[in-house]
N, CA and C atoms as an extended XYZ file, in Angstrom:
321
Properties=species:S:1:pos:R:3:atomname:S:1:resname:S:1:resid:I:1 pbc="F F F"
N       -68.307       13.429       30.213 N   UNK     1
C       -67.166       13.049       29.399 CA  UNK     1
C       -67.111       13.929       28.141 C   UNK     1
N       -66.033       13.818       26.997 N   UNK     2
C       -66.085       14.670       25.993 CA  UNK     2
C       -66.476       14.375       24.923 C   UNK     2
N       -67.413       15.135       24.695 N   UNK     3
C       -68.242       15.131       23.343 CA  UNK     3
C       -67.518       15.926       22.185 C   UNK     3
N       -67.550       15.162       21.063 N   UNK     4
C       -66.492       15.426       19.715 CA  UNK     4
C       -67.428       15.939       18.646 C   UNK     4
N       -67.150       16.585       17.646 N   UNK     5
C       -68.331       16.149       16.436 CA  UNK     5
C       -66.977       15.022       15.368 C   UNK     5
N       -66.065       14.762       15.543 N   UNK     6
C       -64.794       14.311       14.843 CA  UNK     6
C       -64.195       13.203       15.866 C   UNK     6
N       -64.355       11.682       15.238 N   UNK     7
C       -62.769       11.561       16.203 CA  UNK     7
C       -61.504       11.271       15.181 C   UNK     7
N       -60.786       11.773       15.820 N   UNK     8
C       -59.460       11.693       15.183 CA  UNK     8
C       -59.085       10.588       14.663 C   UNK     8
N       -58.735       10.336       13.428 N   UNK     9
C       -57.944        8.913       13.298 CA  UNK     9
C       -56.984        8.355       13.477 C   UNK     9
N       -56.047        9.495       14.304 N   UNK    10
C       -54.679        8.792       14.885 CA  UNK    10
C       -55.048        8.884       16.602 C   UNK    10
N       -56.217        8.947       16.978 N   UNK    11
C       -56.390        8.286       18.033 CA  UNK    11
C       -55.981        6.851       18.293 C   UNK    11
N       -55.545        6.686       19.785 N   UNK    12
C       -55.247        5.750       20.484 CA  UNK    12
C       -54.958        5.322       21.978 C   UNK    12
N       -56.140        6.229       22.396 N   UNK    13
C       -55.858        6.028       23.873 CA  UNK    13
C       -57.645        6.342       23.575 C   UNK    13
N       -58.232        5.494       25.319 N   UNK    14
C       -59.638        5.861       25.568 CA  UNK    14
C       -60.807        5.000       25.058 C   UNK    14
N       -62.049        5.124       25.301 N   UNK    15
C       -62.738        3.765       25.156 CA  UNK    15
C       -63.919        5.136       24.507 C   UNK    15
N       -64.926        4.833       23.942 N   UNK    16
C       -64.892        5.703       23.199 CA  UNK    16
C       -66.573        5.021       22.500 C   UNK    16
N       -67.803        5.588       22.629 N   UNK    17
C       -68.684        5.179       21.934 CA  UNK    17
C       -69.517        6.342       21.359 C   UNK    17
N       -69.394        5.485       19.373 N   UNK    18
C       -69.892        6.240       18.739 CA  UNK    18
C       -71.743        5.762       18.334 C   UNK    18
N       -72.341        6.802       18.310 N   UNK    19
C       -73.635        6.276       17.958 CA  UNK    19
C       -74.245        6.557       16.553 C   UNK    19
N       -74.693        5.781       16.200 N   UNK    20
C       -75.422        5.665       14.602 CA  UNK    20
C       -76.787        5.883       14.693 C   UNK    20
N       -77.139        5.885       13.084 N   UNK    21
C       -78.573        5.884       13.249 CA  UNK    21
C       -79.221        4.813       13.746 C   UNK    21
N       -78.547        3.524       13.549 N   UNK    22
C       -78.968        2.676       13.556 CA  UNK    22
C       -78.514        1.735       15.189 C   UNK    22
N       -77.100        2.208       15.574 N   UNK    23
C       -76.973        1.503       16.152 CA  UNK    23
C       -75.449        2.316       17.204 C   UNK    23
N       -75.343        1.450       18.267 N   UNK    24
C       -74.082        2.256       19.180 CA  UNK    24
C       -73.031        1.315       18.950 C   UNK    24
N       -71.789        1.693       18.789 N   UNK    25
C       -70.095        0.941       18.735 CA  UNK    25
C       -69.436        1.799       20.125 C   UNK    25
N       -68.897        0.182       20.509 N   UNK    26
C       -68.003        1.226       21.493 CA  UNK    26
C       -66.490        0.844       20.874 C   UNK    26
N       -65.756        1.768       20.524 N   UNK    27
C       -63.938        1.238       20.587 CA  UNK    27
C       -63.464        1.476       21.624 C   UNK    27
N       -62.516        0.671       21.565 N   UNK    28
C       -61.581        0.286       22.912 CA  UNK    28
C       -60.171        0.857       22.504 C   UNK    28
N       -59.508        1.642       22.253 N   UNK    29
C       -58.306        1.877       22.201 CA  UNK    29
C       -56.873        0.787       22.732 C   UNK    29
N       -57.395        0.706       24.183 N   UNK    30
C       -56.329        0.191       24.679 CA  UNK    30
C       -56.559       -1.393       24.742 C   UNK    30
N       -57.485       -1.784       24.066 N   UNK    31
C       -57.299       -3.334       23.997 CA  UNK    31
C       -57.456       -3.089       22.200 C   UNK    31
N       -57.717       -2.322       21.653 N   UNK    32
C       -57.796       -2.330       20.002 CA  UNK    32
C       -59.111       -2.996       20.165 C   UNK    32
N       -60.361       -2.684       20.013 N   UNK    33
C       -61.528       -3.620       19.810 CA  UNK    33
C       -63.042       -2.755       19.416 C   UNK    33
N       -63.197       -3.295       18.848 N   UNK    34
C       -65.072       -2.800       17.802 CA  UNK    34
C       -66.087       -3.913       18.503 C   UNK    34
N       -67.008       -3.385       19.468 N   UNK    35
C       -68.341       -4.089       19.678 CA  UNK    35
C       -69.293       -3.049       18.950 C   UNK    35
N       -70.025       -3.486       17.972 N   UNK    36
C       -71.740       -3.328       17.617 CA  UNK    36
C       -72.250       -3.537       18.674 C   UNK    36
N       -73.607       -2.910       18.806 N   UNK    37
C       -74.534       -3.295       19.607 CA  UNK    37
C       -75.931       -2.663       18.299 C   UNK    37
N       -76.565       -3.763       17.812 N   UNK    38
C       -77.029       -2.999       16.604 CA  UNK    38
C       -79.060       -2.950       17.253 C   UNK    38
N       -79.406       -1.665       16.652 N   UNK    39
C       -80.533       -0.754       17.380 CA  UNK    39
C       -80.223       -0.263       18.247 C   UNK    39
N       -79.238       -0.227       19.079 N   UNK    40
C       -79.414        0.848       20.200 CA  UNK    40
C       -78.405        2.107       20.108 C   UNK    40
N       -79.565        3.163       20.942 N   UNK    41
C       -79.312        4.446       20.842 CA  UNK    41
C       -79.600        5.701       19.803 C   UNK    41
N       -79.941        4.933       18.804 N   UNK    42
C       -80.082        5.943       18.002 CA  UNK    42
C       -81.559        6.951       18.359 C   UNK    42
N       -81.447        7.691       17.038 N   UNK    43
C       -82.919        8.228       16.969 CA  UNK    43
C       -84.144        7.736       16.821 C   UNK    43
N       -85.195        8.129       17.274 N   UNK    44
C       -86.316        6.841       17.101 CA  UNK    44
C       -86.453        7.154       15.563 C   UNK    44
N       -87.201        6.156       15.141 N   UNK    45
C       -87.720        6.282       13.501 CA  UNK    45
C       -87.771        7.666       13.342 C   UNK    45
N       -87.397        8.316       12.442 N   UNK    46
C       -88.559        9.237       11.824 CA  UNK    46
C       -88.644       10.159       12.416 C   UNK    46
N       -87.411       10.848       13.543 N   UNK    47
C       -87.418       11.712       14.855 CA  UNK    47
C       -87.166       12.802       14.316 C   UNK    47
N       -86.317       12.809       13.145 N   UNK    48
C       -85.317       13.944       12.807 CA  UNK    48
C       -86.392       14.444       11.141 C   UNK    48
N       -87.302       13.607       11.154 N   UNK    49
C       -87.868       13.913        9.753 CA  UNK    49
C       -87.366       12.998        8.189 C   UNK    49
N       -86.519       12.343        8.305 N   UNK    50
C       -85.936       11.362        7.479 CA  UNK    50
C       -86.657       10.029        7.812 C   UNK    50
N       -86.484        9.386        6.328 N   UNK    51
C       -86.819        7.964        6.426 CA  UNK    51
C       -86.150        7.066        7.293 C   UNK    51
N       -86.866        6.490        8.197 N   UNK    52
C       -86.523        5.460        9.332 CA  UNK    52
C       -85.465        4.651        8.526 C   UNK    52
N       -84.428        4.224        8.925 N   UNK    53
C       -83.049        3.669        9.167 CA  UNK    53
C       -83.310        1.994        9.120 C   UNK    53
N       -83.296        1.067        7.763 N   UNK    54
C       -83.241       -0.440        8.603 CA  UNK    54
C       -81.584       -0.651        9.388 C   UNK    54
N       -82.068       -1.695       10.590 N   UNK    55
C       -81.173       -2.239       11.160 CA  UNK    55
C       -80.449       -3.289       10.905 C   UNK    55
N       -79.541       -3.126       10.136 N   UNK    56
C       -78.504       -4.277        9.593 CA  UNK    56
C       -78.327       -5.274       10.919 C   UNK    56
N       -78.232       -7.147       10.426 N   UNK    57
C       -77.718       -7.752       11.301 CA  UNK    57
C       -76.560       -7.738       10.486 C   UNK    57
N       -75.185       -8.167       11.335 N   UNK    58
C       -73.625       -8.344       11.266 CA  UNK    58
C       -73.021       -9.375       11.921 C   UNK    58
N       -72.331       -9.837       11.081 N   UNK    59
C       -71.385      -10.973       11.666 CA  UNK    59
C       -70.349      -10.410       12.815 C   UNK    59
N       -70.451      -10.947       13.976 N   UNK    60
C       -70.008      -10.376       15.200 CA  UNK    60
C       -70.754       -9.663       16.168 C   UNK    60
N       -72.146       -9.224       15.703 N   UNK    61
C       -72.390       -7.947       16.241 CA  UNK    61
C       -72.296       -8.306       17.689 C   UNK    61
N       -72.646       -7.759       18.696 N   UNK    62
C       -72.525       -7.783       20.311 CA  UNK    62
C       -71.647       -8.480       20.542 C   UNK    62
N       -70.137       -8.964       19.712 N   UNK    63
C       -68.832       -9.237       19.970 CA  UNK    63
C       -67.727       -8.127       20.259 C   UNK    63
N       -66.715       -8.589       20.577 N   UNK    64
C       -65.979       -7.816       20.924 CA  UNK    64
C       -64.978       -8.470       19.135 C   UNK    64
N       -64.595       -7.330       18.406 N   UNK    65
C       -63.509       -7.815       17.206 CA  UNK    65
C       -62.679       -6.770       17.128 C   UNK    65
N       -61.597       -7.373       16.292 N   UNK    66
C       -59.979       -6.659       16.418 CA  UNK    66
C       -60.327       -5.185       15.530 C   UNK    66
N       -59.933       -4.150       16.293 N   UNK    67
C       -59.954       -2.733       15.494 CA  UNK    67
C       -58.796       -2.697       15.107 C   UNK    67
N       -58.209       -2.195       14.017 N   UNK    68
C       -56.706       -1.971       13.165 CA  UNK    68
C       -56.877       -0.541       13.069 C   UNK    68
N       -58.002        0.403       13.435 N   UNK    69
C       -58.091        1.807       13.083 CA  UNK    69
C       -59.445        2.089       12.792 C   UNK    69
N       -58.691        3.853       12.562 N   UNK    70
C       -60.485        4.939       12.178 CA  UNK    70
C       -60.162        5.379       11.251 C   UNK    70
N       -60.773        4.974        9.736 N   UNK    71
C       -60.422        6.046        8.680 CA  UNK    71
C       -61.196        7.659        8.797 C   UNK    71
N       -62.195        7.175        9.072 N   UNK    72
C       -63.259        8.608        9.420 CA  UNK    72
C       -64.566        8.321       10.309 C   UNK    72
N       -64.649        9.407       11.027 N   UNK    73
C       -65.840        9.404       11.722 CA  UNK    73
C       -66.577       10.558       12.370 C   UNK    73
N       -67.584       10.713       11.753 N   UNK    74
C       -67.410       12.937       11.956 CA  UNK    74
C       -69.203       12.538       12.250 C   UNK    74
N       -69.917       13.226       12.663 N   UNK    75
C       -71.410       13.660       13.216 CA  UNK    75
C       -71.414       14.150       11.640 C   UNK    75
N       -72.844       13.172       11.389 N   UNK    76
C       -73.660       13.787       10.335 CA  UNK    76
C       -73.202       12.876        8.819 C   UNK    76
N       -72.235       11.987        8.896 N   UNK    77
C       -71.248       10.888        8.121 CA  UNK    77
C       -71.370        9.816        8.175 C   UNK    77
N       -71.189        8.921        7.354 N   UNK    78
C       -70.650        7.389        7.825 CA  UNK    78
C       -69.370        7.344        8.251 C   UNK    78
N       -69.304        6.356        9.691 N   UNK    79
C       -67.943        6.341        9.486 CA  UNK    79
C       -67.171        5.034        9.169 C   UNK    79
N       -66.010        4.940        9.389 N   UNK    80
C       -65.255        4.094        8.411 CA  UNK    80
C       -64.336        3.246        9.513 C   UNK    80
N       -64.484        2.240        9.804 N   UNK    81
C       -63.556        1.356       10.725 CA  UNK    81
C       -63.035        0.108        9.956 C   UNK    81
N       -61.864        0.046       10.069 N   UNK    82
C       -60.879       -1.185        9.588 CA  UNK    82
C       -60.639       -2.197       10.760 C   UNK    82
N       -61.300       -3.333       10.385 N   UNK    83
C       -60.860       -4.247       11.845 CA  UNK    83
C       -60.515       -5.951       10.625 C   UNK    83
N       -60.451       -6.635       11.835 N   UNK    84
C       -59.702       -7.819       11.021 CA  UNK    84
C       -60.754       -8.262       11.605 C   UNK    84
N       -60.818      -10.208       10.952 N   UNK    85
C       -61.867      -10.591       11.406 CA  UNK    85
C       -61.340      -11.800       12.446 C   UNK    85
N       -62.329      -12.132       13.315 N   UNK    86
C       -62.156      -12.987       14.682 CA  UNK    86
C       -61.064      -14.400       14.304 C   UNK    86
N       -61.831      -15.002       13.541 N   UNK    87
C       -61.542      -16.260       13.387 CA  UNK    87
C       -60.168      -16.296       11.957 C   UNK    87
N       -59.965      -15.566       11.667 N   UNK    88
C       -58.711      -15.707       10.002 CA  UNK    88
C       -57.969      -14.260       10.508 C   UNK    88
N       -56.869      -14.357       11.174 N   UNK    89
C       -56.378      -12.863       11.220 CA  UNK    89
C       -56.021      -12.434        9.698 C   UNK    89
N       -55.631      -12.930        8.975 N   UNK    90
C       -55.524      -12.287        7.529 CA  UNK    90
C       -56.530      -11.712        6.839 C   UNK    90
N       -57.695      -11.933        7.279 N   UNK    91
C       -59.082      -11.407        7.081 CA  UNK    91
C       -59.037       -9.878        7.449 C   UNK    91
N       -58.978       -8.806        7.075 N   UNK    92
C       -59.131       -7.252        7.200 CA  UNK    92
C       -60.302       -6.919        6.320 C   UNK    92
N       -61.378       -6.055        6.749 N   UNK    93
C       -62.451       -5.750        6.028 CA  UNK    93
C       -63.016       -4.190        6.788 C   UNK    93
N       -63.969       -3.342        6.238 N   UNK    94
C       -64.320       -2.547        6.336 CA  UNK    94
C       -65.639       -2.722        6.809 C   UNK    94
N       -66.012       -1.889        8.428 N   UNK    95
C       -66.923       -1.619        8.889 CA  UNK    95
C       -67.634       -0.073        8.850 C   UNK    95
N       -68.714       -0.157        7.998 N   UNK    96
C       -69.213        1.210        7.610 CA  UNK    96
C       -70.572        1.482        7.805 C   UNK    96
N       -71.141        2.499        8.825 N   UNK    97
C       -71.493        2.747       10.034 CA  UNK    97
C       -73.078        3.176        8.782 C   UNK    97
N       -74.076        3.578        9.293 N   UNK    98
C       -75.286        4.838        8.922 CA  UNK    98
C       -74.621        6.051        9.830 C   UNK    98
N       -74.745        7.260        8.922 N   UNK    99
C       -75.228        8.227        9.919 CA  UNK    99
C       -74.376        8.537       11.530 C   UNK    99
N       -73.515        8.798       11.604 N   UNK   100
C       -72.777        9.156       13.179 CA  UNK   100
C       -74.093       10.316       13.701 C   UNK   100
N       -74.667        9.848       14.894 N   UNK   101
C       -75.501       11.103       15.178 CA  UNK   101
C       -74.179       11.228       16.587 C   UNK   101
N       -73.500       10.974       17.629 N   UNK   102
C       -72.663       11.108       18.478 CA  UNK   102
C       -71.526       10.386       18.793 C   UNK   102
N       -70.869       11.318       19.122 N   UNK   103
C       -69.357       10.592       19.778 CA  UNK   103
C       -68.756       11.110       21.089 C   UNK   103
N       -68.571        9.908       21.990 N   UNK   104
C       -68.241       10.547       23.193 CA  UNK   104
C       -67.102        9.631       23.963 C   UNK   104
N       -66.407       10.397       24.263 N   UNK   105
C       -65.328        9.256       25.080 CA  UNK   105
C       -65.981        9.041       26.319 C   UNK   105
N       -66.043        8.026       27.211 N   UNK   106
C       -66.220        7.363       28.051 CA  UNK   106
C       -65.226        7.095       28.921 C   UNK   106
N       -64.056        6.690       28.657 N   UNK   107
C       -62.773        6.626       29.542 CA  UNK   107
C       -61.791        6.631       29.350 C   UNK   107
């Protein structure tokens, strides 16, 4: 599949998982949706020569929640996701990543 160092933020088609230091997101384009999956995929501790990464827990994580967009998301960055929250749709908040080590579309 295609490997990015960027994804676009006027993307909207494709399912799409980015990986952190800490942890893998997949977006869903065509249903609009942000799952965490927090520890997996990244680098092991201490792989790259940097201080090991703690693993944030998150409200939702291994849920599926509403994506509204990508402000940024580039290899080597934090990136920046706007989603609303499950239970209060008036609820909009910012999901902000460690570290993008990959991005790859999937489908």
């Amino acid at each position: 599949m295609a490997h990015l160092t960027e994804l676009d933020p006027d993307t909207s088609e494709g399912v799409w998982t980015v990986v952190t230091r800490t942890s893998t997101y997949l977006l869903d384009f065509e249903e609009m949706t942000l799952l965490r999956a927090p520890g997996v995929g990244g680098p092991p501790p201490g792989a790259d020569g940097d201080d090991p990464w703690a693993v944030s827990q998150l409200r939702r994580d291994s849920e599926d929640i509403p994506l509204l967009g990508v402000k940024s998301c580039r290899i080597g960055e934090s990136a920046q996701f706007w989603v609303r929250a499950v239970d209060d749709p008036d609820v909009r908040t910012w999901r902000i990543t460690t570290p993008v080590v990959s991005i790859e579309r999937i489908s």
